[in-house]
C-alpha positions in Angstrom: 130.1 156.7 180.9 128.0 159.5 181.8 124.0 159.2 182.0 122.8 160.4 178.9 124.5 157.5 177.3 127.3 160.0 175.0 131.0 159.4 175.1 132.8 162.7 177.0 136.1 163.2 176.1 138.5 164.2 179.3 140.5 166.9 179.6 144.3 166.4 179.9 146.5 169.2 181.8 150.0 168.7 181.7 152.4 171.3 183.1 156.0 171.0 181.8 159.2 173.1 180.3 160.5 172.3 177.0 164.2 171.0 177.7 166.5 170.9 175.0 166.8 167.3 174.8 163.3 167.4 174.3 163.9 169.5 170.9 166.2 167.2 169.7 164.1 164.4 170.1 161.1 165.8 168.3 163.6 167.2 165.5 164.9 163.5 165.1 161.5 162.4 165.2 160.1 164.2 162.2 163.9 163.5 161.0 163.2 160.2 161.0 159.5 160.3 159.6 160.4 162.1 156.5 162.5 160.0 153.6 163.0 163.1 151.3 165.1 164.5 154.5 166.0 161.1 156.1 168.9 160.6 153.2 170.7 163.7 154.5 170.8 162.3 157.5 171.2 158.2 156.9 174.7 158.9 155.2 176.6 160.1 158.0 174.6 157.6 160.2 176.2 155.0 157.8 179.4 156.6 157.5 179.4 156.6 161.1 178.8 152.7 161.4 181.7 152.3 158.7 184.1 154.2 160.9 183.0 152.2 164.3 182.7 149.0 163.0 184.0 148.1 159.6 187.4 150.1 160.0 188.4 148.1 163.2 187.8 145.2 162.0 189.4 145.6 158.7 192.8 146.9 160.9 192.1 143.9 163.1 192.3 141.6 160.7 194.8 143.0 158.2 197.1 145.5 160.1 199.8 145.7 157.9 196.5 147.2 155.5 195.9 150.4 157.7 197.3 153.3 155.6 194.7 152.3 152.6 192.3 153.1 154.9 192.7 157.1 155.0 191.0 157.0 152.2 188.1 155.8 154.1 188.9 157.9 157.1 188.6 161.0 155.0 185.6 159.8 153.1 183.4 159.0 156.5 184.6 162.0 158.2 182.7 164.6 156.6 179.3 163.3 156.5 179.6 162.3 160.5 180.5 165.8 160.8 177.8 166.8 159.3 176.0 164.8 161.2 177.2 166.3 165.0 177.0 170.2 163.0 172.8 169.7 162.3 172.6 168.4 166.4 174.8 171.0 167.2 172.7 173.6 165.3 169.9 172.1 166.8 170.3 172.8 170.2 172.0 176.4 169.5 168.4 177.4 167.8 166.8 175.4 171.1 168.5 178.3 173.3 167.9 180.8 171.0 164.4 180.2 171.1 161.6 182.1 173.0 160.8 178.6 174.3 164.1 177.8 176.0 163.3 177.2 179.8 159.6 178.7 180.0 156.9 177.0 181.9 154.0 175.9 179.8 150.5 174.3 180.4 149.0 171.9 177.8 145.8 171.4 178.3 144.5 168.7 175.4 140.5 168.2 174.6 138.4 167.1 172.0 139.2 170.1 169.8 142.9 170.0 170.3 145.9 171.1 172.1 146.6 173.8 173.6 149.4 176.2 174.8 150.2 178.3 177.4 153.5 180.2 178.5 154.6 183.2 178.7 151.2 184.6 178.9 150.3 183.8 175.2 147.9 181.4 174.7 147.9 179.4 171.1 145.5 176.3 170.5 145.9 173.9 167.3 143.1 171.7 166.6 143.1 168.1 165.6 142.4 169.1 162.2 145.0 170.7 161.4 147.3 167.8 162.2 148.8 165.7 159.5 150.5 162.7 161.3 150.7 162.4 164.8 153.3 160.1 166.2 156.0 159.1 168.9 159.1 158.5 170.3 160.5 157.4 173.4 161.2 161.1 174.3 158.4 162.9 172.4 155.2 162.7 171.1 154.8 164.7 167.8 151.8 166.3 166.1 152.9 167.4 163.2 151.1 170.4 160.8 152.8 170.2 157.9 156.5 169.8 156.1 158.8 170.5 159.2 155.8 172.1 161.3 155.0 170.5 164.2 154.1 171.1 167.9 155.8 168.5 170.3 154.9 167.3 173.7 157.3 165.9 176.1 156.3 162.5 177.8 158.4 163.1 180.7 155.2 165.2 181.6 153.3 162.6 181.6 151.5 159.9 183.6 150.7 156.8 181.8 146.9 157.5 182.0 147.4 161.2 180.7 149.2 159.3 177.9 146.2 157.0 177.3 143.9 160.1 177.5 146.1 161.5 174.8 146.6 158.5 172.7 142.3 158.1 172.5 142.3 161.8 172.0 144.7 161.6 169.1 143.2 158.8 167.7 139.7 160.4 166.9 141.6 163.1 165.1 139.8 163.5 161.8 142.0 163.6 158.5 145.0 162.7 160.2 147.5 159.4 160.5 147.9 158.6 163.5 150.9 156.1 164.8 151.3 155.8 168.1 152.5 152.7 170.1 149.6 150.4 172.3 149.3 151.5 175.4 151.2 149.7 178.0 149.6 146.5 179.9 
C-alpha cells in the first residue's frame, strides 16, 4: 500500500490475438448466461444426449426394436443440426470479422478496459458493464443483450487474472461472477 495510506489500483497490460476458438467460447458464454436464448440452444443439446445415449441403449437392449426408432432419429436430427449450423456460423462471422488474427493490447485500470489494434483505440468503462463473468476459455464483460467485449485468458498470468478479478469486482452497477482465485 502506498504512503498516503489510499488503495492504487494497478494497471494490467495484456498483449494477445483473438483466435476463433476464443469467439466461440465467449459466444457460448453469453449463450449460456442468457435463458430467453439458452432454450434455442438446450434442445439440440438434449436431442443430442437422446441420440448418444438413450438410442444405444434402447437398440442394446431391444434390437429387434430398432426401426421404431427413425422416428426418433429424424426427430433429434434437426435440432443437433441446428445446433453444429449456429457454431458453424459462428466461426464463419469470426473470419469475417475485422478482428480475425489482429494483434491487440488490453490494457485494464480503474476506469476500464481498453483496446488497441489495428491502430484504433476504443475504451469501455466499468460502468457500462452489465454482468461480467467467465469461462474456462473466456472472460466476458458484457454491455448489454448480446453486446459484450471478451478477453481471452490464455493471455493471461494468474496474477493479471487476480488484478482483473479485483478490478472487475469494484465495478459499480454491475454483477459480477467470477470464480475465486486459485490457491
Amino acid at each position: 500500500m502506498p504512503s498516503d495510506g489510499q488503495y492504487h489500483p494497478c494497471t494490467i497490460d495484456i498483449q494477445f490475438r483473438w483466435t476463433e476458438s476464443d469467439y466461440v467460447a465467449a459466444q457460448t458464454a453469453w449463450l449460456i448466461r442468457h435463458p430467453r436464448s439458452l432454450g434455442r440452444s438446450l434442445i439440440p443439446l438434449a436431442m443430442l444426449a437422446i441420440l448418444l445415449v438413450v438410442v444405444p441403449v434402447t437398440v442394446a437392449l431391444h434390437p429387434d426394436r430398432w426401426r421404431q426408432l427413425l422416428p426418433v432419429l429424424a426427430w433429434t436430427g434437426w435440432p443437433v443440426g441446428s445446433y453444429f449450423i449456429m457454431r458453424w456460423r459462428w466461426r464463419k462471422n469470426f473470419a469475417k470479422s475485422p478482428v480475425a488474427h489482429v494483434d491487440v493490447l488490453a490494457t485494464i485500470d480503474e476506469r476500464g478496459i481498453t483496446l488497441v489494434g489495428q491502430g484504433e483505440q476504443k475504451t469501455h468503462y466499468w460502468s457500462g458493464f452489465s454482468q461480467i463473468y467467465e469461462s474456462s476459455h473466456v472472460v466476458v464483460f458484457e454491455k448489454g443483450f448480446g453486446d459484450f467485449v471478451y478477453l481471452p485468458k490464455r493471455a493471461m498470468s494468474p496474477g493479471q487474472l487476480d488484478g482483473l478479478k479485483r478490478l472487475a469486482a469494484s465495478a459499480p452497477n454491475c454483477k459480477v461472477r467470477l470464480a475465486p482465485p486459485l490457491p
